[in-house]
C-alpha positions in Angstrom: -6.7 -7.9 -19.9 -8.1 -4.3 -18.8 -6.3 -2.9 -15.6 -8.6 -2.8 -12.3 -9.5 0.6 -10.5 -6.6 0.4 -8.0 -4.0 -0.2 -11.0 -5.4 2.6 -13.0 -5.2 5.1 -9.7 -1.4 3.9 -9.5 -0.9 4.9 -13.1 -2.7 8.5 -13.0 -0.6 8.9 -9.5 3.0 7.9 -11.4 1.5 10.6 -14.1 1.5 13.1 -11.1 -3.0 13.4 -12.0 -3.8 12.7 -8.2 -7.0 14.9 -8.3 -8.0 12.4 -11.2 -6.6 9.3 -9.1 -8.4 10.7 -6.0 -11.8 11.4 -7.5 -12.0 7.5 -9.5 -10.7 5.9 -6.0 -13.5 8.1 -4.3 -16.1 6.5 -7.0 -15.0 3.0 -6.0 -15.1 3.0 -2.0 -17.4 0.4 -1.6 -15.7 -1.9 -3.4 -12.3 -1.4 -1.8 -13.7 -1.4 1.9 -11.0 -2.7 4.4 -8.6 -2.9 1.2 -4.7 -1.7 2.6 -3.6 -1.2 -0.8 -6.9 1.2 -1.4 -6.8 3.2 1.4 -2.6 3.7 1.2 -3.4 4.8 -2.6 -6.3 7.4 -1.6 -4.2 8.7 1.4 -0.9 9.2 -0.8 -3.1 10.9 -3.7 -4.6 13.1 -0.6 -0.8 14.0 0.3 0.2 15.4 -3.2 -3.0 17.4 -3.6 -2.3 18.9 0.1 -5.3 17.5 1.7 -3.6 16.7 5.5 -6.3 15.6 6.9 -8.2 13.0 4.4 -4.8 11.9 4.4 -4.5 11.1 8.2 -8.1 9.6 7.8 -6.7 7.5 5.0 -3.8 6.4 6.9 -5.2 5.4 9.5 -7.6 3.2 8.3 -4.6 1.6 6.1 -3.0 1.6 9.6 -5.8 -1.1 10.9 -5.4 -3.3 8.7 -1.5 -3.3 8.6 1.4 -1.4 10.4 5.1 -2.5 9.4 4.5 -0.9 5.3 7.1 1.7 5.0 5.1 3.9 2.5 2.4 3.9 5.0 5.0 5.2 8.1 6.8 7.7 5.0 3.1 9.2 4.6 2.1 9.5 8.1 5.9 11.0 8.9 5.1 13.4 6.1 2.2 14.6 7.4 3.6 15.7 10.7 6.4 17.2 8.6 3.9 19.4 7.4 2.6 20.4 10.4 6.0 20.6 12.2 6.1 18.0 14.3 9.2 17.0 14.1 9.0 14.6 17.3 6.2 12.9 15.4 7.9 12.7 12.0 11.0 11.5 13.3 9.3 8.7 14.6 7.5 7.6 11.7 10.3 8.1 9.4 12.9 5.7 11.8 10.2 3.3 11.6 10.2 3.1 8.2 13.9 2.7 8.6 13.3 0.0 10.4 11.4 -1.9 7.8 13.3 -0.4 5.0 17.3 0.6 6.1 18.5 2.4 2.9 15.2 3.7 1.8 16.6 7.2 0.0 13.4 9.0 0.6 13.7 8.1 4.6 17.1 8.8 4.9 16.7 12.3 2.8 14.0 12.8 5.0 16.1 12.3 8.3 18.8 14.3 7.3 16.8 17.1 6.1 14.8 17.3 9.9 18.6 16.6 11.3 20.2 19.8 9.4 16.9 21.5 10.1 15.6 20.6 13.6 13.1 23.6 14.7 13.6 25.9 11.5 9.7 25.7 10.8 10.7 28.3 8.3 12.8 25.7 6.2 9.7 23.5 6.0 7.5 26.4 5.2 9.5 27.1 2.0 9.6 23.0 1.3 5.3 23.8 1.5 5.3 26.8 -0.5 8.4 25.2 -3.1 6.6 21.6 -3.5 9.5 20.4 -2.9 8.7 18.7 0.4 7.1 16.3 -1.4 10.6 14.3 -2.0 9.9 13.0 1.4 6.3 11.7 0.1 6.0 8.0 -0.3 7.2 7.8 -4.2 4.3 7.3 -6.9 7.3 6.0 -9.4 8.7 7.3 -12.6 6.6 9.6 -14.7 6.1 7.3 -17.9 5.0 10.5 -19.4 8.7 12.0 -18.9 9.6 8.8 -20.0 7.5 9.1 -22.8 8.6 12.7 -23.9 12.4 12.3 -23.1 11.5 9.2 -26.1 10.1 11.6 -28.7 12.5 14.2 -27.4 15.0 11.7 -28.5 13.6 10.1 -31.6 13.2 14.2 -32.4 16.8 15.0 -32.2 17.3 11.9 -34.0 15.6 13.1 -37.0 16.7 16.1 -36.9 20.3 15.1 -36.9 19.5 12.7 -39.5 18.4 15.5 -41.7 21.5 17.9 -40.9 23.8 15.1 -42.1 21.8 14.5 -45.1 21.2 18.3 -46.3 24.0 19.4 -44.8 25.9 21.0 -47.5 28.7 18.8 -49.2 30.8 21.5 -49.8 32.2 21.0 -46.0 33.2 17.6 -46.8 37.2 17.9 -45.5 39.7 17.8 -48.8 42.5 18.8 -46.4 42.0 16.5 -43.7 43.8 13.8 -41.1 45.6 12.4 -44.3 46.7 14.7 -46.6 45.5 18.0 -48.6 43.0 16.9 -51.6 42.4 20.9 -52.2 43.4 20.7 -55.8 41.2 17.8 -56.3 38.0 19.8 -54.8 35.2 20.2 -57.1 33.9 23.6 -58.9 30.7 25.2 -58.3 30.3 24.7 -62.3 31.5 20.7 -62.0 29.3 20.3 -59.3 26.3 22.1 -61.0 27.0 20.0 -64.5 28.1 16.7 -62.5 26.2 15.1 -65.8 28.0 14.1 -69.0 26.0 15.3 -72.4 27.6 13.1 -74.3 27.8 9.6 -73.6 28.8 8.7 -76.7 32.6 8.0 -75.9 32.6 5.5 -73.1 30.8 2.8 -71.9 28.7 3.7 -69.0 27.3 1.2 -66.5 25.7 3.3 -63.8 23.6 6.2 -64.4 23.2 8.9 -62.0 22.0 12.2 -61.5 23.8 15.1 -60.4 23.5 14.9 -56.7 24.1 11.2 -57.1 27.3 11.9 -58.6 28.3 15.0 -56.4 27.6 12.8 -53.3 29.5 9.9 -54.7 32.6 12.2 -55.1 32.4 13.6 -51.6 32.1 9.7 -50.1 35.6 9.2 -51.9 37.3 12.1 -50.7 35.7 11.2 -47.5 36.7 7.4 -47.0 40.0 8.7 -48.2 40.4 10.5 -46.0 39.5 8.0 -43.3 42.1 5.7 -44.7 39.1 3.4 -46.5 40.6 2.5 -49.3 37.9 0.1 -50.2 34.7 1.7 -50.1 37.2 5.0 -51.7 38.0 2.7 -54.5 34.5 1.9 -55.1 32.8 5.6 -55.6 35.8 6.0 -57.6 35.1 2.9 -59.7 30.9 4.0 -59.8 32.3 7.2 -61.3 34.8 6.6 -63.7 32.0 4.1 -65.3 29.6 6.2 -65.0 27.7 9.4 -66.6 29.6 11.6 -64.9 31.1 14.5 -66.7 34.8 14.2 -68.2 36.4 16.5 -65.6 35.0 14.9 -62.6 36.1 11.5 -64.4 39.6 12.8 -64.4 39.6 14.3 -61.0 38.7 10.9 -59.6 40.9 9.0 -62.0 43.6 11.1 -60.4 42.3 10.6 -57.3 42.5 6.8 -57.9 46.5 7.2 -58.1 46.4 8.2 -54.3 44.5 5.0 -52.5 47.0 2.4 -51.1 48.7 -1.0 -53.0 50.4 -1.8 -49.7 47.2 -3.3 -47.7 48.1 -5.8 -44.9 45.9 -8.4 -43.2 45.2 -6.0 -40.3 44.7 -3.0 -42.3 41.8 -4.4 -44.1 38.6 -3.5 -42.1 36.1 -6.2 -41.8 33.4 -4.0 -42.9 35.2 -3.1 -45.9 36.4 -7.0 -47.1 34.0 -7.7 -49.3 32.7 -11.0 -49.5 32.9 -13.5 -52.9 29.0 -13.0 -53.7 29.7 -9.4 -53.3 32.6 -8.9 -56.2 30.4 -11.3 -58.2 27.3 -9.3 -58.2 29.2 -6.6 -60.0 33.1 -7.2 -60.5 33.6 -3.7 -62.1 32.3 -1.9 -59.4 34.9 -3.8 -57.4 37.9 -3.8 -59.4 41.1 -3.5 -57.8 39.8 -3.7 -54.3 41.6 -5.5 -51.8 39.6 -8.6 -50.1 40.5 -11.3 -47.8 38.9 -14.9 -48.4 39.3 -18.5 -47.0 38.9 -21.3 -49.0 40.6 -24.4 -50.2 43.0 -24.8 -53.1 43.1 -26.8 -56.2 45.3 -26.5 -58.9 48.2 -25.6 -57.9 51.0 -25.1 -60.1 54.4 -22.5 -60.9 54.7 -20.5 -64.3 58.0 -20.1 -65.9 59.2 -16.5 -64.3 58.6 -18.2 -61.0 55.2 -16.5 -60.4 52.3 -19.4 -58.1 49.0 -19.3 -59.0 46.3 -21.8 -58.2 42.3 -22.0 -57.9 41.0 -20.4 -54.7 37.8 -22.4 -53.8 35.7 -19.6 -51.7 34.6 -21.0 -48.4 35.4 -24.3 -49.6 37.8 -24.2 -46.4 35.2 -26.8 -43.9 34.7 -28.8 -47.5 30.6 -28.0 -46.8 29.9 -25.2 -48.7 31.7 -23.2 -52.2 30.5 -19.7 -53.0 32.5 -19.7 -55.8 35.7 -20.7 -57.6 38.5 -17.8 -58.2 41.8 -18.0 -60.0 44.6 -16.7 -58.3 48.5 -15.4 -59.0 51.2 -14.4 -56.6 53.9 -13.2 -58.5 57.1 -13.9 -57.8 57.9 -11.7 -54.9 54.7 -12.3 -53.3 55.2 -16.2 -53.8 54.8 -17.4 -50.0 55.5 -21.2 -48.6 51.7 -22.7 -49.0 50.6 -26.3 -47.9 48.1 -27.2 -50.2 46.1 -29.7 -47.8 45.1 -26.6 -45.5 42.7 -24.3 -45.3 43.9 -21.4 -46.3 43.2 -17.3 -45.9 44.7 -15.3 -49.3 45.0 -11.4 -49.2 44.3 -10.4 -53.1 43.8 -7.9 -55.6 40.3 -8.0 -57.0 40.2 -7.8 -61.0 38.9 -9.5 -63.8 39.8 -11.2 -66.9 37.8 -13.2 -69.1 34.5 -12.4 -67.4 35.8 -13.6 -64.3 37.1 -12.5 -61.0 40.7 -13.1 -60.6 42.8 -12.2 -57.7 46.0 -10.9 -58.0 47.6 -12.5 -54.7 49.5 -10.5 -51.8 49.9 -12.6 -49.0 48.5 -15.7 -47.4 47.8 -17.4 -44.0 47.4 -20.8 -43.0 46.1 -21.8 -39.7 48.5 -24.3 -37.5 45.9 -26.4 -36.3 44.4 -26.6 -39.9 41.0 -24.9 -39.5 40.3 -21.5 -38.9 37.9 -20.7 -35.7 35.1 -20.1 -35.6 34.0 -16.1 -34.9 
């Protein structure tokens, strides 16, 4: 539905166009006549462009059809603020307080004449400054600021976007918060032949370029460095099976012999416990990660050196729904007191063996009441 006349006016006022606001309202008089809402509009554009006395005209006539509107009394008070009245203005502007007690514009207004009272100079400057017309009757926020603070925004968003992108990966911190990885740091000759030429010596499951593999490196070092083992582990993983040039291979594979085998419960992030469907979509990618999943167990048994292993049955723990089945081993000095008939959570080491994930097991929890909550 298209806006009418007076709601356009209002919209070309809160842009601050009140010559264009004035002139359509002008075009449109007979069909406003004896309209409050019309007349207040005309009279307030009047007030911005400096035109006292269409103002007064259009106050007035607003002023016959209703009294108690405390725009209406701002306006008119403003007016004789202009002029330097200030018996007159004071007037208005307390009976707009009346109608409206912690109207900001009334009460600015108020104190202004009170800090003020008989400088016409200081309201001369407010004239020449535009800045008397804070004590206006307010048009509203400027959707064009609005608008441009928006693309202002989405522009520094892009542009920040792009620095961290392009942003040269050489600044990527090798002697950071955990420990100095200088000797681990790439060459400007690895980094410009990150790409094996021979792939004839190793399997390689992921191909990448060179940035691809440059990048990859830095994201190590990075999560590292951030104490995230995980998502550390698999860059490393990505290049070590990848096409990535012997040196670099080596660098991460010594790189590899820094992340963590002592993860907890509450060291493993949520974002980086990666679910069963996750590991399975590519379990080399995820080898030796840590992960965290509930289930239910079946099969439980105990080897001869006194190791526990059983079959962890993912998300099995509500007995709706199994993402997968996963063979699991706690060795002996990991072996924990487990009640088979609960739900259980098992910390593990992902790996594989046979074509299947296998979890090398590191610590467990059972819930007392015999179901996890819900999150």
């Amino acid at each position: 539905m298209g806006k009418t006349v007076l709601q356009q006016a209002k919209l070309l006022m809160s842009q601050r166009r009140f010559g264009f606001a004035s002139r359509l309202l002008e075009s449109y008089a007979e069909n406003y006549r004896g309209s409050f809402e019309y007349y207040l509009a005309l009279g307030t554009s009047y007030l911005y462009l400096g035109y006292e006395g269409d103002a007064a005209k259009c106050y007035q006539l607003a002023r016959e059809i209703k009294i108690n509107n405390s725009d209406l009394l701002i306006g008119q008070g403003a007016i004789y603020l202009r002029r330097g009245d200030i018996p007159h203005a004071v007037e208005y502007y307390l009976n707009a307080k009346d109608i409206d007690p912690n109207n900001e514009v009334v009460l600015n207004a108020l104190e202004f004449i009170q800090k003020n009272a008989g400088n016409y100079s200081e309201i001369q400057k407010l004239k020449a400054n535009g800045k008397i017309k804070c004590f206006y009757p307010p048009v509203g926020i400027n959707p064009l600021i609005i608008r441009n603070c928006v693309m202002i925004g989405l522009l520094i968003g892009i542009i920040v976007s792009l620095f961290i992108i392009f942003w040269p990966r050489e600044k990527v911190l090798y002697d950071g918060p955990r420990g100095d990885l200088s000797a681990q740091k790439l060459t400007t000759g690895e980094r410009k032949n990150a790409v094996s030429d021979d792939l004839s010596t190793a399997a390689v499951h992921y191909i990448m370029d060179n940035d691809s593999i440059n990048a990859s490196y830095d994201d190590a070092i990075m999560y590292w460095q951030e104490r995230r083992d995980n998502p550390a582990r698999v860059e490393i993983n990505r290049l070590i099976n990848s096409n990535a040039s012997p040196s670099i291979k080596q660098k991460a594979i010594i790189l590899k012999s820094y992340l963590a085998d002592d993860i907890t419960f509450d060291k493993l992030p949520e974002s980086d416990n990666y679910s069963y469907e996750t590991v399975e979509s590519d379990r080399i990618l995820y080898d030796g990660c840590f992960v965290s999943w509930t289930g239910a167990i079946a099969d439980p048994g105990t080897a001869d050196d006194g190791s526990w292993y059983c079959t962890l049955l993912v998300g099995y723990e509500t007995g709706k729904h199994m993402a997968g089945s996963v063979n699991v081993i706690f060795r002996p000095e990991n072996v924990s007191p487990i009640n088979t008939d609960r739900p259980i959570r098992i910390l593990g080491v992902v790996s594989e063996v046979g074509g299947k994930i296998y979890l090398d097991g590191r610590s467990v929890y059972q819930p007392v009441s015999g179901k996890f909550e819900e999150k």
